[in-house]
N, C-alpha and C positions, 0 to 999 in steps of 0.2 A: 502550475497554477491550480489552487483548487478552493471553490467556494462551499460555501453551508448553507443551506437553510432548515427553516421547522416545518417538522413532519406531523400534523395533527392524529394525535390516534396513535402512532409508528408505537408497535412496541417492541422491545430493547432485542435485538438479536444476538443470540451468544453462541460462539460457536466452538470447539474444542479444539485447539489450534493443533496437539499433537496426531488429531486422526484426519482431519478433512483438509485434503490440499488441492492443487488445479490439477488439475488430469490433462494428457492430451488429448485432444479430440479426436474422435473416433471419425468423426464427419470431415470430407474433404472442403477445405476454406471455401469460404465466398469469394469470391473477386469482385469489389462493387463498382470497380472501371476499367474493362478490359482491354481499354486503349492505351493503358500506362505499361508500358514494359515492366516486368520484374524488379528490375536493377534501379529502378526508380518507384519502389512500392514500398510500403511496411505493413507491417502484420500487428491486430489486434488481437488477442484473445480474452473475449469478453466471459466476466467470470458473476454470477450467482447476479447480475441485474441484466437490465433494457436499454440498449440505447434505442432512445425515441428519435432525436435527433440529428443527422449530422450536417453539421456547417446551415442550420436551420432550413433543412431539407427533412419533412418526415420519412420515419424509414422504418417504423413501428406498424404501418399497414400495408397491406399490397401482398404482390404474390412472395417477395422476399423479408416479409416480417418477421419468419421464425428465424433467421439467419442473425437477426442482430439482438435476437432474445436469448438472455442464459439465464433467467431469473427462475424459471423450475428445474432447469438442466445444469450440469455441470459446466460447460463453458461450450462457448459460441469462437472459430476463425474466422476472419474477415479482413481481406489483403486490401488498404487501400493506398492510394496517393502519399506520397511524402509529401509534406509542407507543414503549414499550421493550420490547424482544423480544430474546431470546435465541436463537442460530444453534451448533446444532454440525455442524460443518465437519470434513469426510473427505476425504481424498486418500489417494493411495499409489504407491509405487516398489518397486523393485526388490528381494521378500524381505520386506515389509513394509509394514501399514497405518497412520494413525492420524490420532487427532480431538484436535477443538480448539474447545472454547467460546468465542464472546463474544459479549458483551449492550451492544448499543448505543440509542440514543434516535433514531428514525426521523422524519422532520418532513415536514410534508401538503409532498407536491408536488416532494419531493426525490427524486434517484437515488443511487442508492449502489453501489459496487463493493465486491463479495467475496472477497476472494480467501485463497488457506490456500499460502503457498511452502514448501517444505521446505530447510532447510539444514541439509545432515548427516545427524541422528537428532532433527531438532525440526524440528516444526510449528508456524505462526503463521498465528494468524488475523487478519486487514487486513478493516475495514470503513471506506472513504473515501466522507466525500461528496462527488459532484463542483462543488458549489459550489465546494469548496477554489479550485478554479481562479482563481474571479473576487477573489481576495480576494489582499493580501502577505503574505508572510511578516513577521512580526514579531518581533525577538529581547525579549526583557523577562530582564536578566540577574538582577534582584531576585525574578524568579520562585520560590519555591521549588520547582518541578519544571523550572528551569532543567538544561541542560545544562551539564557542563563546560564546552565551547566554545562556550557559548551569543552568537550574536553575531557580525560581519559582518568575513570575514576577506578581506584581497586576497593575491590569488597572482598578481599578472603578473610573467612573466616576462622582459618589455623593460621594463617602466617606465611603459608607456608605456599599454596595454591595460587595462583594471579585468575581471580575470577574479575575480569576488568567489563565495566561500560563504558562506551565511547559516545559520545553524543558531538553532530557535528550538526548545524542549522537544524532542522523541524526530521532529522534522522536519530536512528541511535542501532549502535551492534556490542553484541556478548561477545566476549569472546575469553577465555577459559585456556590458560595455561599458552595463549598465543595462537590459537584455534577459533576461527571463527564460528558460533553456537548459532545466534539469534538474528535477524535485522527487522528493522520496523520504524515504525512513527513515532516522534514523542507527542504524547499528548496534556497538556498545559489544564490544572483547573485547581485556581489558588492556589493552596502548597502542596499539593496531591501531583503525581506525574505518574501515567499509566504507560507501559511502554508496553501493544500490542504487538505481537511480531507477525509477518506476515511471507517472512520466510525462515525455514531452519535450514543445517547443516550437517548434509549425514552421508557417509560415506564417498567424501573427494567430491558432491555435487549438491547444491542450493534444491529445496524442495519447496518449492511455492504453494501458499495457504493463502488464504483470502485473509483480509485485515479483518480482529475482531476485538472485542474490550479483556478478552483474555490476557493476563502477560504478566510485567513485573509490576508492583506498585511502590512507589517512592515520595518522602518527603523531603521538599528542601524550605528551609527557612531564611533563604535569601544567602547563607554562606556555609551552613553544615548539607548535607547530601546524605539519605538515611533510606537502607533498604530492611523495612523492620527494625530488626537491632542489634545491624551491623552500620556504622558507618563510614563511608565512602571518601578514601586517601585520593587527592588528587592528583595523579601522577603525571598531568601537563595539562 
C-alpha cells in the first residue's frame, strides 16, 4: 500500500541509478523490541529518508532517533515485529518538507526496503520485500488491478535480440535475451510511462538502488506501446 501526497517547495531529486545503490550497513541493526524472539522479527533497511513514525508512536526523537534516520546516511537496520505496521516516512529538499504513510504486512524472517523518493512536489512511500527478487514477474491481464500494458512486450530492434518488458500490476522488469536486466515501478502520467528502476542485475545477484525518475520512457496511445522509435510486439 502506498500513498502520496504534495511536498511544498520539494525539489525534484535525481539520482544516477547506474552508480548509487543500498550498501550494507556497516552499523549493527536496532532491535526496537527486544522481547520478540528473532524467528518472529523482520528486518528493515531504511534507505536515503526518516521514519518519524511507527504504528503512530514517534521514533524521530529520543536517545534512539538516529537509528530510524537514513536521510543523510546511506541506510539505517532496524529489526522489528512481524505483523502489519504502519511507517510514516519523511524526507525533504530544497525549501521543503514532507511525509508519507504506509502500512504493510511484515513476515517472520523477511527484509524489507524503505524507501520515500520525491518527484516534484509528491512524496511516495516503497516498502519491497527483497524476496521479490527470487520470484518472476507474472503478467495476469484478467487481473482486475491489471495494468493497461499489462503483459510482455518485445522491443528488438535487429529482429533478431528479445529486448522484452514485462509489466505486471503497478511492477515492470527488462529483461534481454531471457536475462533478467531491470525491475521497478511503473509510473502512469497521461501517455507518458516512466519506468524507474530500482534494482539491476549483475553478475548471478539483484543490486539494490533507491527508486528515482531515471529509467526507460514510453508512450502508449491506448493500444500501440512505443519506446522512442521502436515499437513494442506484444508477446502475451
Amino acid at each position: 500500500m502506498r500513498k502520496n501526497v504534495f511536498v511544498v517547495g520539494m525539489a525534484v531529486m535525481v539520482l544516477a541509478f547506474v552508480v548509487v545503490f543500498v550498501a550494507c550497513s556497516s552499523a549493527p541493526p536496532f532491535v526496537y523490541d527486544d522481547t520478540v524472539p528473532p524467528e518472529q522479527s523482520s528486518t528493515l533497511i531504511i534507505n536515503g529518508c526518516q521514519v518519524n513514525k511507527f504504528n503512530g508512536t514517534k521514533v524521530s526523537a529520543g536517545v534512539n532517533a538516529d537509528k530510524w534516520n537514513a536521510a543523510a546516511t546511506g541506510d539505517k537496520t532496524v529489526i522489528i515485529p512481524a505483523g502489519e505496521h504502519t511507517l510514516d516516512l519523511w524526507n525533504t529538499g530544497d525549501g521543503g518538507i514532507g511525509n508519507v504513510e504506509v502500512t504493510n504486512t511484515f513476515l517472520p524472517g523477511h527484509t524489507y526496503l524503505v524507501f520515500a523518493p520525491v518527484d516534484g512536489r509528491t512524496i511516495t512511500g516503497i516498502i519491497i520485500d527483497k524476496a521479490i527478487y527470487n520470484s518472476d514477474l507474472v503478467p495476469d491481464p484478467s487481473s482486475p488491478d491489471a495494468s493497461p500494458i499489462e503483459g510482455r512486450w518485445n522491443f528488438s530492434s535487429d529482429g533478431k535480440t528479445k529486448d522484452e518488458l514485462i509489466f505486471a500490476k503497478n511492477e515492470y522488469a527488462r529483461m534481454i535475451n531471457g536475462t533478467y536486466v531491470w525491475r521497478g515501478f511503473i509510473n502512469f502520467n497521461g501517455n507518458t510511462i516512466t519506468l524507474p528502476a530500482w534494482a539491476y542485475y549483475m553478475k548471478g545477484e539483484w543490486k539494490v538502488i533507491p527508486p528515482t525518475r531515471e529509467g526507460i520512457k514510453l508512450t502508449y496511445n491506448g493500444t500501440k506501446l512505443f519506446w522512442g522509435k521502436y515499437e513494442g510486439k506484444k508477446v502475451e
